[in-house]
N, C-alpha and C positions, 0 to 999 in steps of 0.2 A: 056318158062316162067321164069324158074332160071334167065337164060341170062340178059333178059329186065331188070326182080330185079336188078337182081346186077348191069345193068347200070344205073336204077335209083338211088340206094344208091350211086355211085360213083357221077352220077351231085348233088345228095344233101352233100354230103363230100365238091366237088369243091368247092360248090355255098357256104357251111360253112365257108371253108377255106379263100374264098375272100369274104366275109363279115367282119370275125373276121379283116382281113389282114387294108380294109378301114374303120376299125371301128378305129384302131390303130391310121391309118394316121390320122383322123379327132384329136383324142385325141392329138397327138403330134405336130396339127394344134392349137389346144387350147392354150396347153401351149405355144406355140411361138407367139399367140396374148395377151396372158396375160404377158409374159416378154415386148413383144412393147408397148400394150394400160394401164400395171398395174392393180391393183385390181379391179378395174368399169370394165375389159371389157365386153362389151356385146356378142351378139351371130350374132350381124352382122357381127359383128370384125373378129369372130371366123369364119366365113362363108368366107367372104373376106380373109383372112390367109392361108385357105384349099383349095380357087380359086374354091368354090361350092356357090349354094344360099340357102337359111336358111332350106328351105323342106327338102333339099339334109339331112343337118343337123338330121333332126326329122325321116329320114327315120331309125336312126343309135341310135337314142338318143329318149325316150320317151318324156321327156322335157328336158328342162334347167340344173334343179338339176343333173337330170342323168348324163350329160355329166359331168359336176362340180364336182360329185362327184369320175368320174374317173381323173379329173385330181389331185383330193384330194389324192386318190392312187397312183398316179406316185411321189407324194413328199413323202406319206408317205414312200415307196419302199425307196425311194433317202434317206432319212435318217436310215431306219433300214440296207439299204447296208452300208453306212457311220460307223455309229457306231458299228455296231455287231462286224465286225474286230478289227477295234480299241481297244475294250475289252477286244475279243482274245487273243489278240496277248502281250499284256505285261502281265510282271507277279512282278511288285514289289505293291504293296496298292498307294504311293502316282501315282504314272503314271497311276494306272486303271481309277481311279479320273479326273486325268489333262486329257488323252486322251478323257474317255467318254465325258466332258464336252466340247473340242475342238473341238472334231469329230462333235457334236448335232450344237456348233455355226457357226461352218465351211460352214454346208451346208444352213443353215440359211441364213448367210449371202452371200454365192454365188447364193443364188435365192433369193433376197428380195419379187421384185412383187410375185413371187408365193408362199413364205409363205402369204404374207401377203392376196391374192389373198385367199387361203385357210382358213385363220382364219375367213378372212371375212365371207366366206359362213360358219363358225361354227353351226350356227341357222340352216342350211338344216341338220337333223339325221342323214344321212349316213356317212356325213362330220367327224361330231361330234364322231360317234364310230369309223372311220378310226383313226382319231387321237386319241382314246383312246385305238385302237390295233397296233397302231404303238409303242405306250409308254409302251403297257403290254406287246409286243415281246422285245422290248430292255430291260424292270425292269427283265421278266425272265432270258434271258443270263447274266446281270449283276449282278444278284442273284446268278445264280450260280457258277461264277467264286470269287465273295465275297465270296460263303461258302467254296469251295475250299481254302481262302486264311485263313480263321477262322481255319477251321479245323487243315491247317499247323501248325500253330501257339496253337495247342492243346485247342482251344476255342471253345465255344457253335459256333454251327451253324445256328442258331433258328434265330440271327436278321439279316440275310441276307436279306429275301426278303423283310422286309419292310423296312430296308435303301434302298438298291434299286430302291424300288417305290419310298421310300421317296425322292433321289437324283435327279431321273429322272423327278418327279413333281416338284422338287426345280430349276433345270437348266430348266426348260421348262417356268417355269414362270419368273424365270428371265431375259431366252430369249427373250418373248414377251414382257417385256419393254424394253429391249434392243433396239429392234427395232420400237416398239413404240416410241420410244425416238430418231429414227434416230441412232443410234449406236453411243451416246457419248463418250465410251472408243474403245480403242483401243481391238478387240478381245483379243490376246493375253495376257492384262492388265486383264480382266474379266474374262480369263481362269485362271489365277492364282490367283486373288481374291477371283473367288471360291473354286480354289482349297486348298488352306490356309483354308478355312473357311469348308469346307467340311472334311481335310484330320487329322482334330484336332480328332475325332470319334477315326478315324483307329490308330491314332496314339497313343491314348490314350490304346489304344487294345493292341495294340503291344509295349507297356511298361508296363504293366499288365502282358502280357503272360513271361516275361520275370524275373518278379519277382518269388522267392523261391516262392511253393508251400505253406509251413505255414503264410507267408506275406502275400501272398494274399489272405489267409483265415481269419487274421486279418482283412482285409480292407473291 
């Protein structure tokens, strides 16, 4: 009786593991009908792209949204992998700034249809908190590598995390009309448009920490 068990449990592991495996392919079927047909694709598209027919689909996918909203995951992934390093990995104030905002437009714009593909479905809920857990993983790490640079700099550490959110919700809407806009400037032009415009805060920080001690109790 053990025996059988346990070769039941092993065909339900198998029969697991190749579900999850063509659940993947279907998703990564999606997104390559959304970069050919853009933001309208439908789910015929999507069926024709994975060389399945629509049922094959609904066997993997409750509906529509469901599948949508994993593909809403695969961007969000793309951008918190993009950024989070970026962040990382410098350590002066004005490049934390220029990198997070280049990194966020970078990926942006090397997938246009599927941001835009994803914004669209904004209105399905799951969509909508994906991208608001994608934006609260990035404001955390960039929180806290801002309190880190505060701290250096022998300052309060307190407004890190809502410049962070702040920034993060600043370049996010900026982006969207970026691209809403077709992308009128040149990324790089816009990354340091904002960067200027962003990096006046820290900089002002860091000419504060620098002054005497009684000076700055004057001010």
């Amino acid at each position: 009786m053990q025996g059988e068990g346990t070769e039941v449990n092993g065909r339900k592991r198998r029969w697991a593991a190749h579900r999850e495996q063509r659940r993947i392919e279907l998703i990564q079927a999606a997104i390559a009908a959304v970069l050919e047909h853009g933001p309208e694709v439908d789910m015929e598209q999507v069926a024709a792209a994975a060389g399945v027919s629509k049922p094959v689909l609904y066997r993997y996918f409750a509906d529509k949204s469901q599948l949508w909203i994993a593909v809403g995951q695969h961007l969000a992934s793309v951008v918190v992998d993009a950024v989070a390093p970026a962040v990382e990995q410098v350590r002066e104030e004005r490049t934390l700034i220029e990198a997070t905002i280049d990194a966020y437009l970078g990926v942006i714009e090397a997938q246009p249809n599927l941001y835009r593909f994803v914004m669209h479905q904004s209105g399905i809920p799951g969509v909508h908190q994906l991208i608001v857990g994608a934006s609260r993983e990035v404001a955390v790490e960039l929180a806290r590598v801002i309190g880190d640079r505060l701290r250096a700099l022998g300052l309060d550490a307190g407004p890190a995390e809502p410049w962070a959110y702040g920034l993060v919700g600043f370049v996010q809407s900026v982006g969207d009309w970026w691209m809403q806009h077709g992308r009128p400037i040149r990324r790089e032009a816009l990354t340091d448009y904002l960067t200027e415009l962003l990096w006046s805060g820290f900089d002002g920080l860091r000419r504060r920490a620098d002054l005497p001690l009684e000076i700055r109790a004057i001010k």
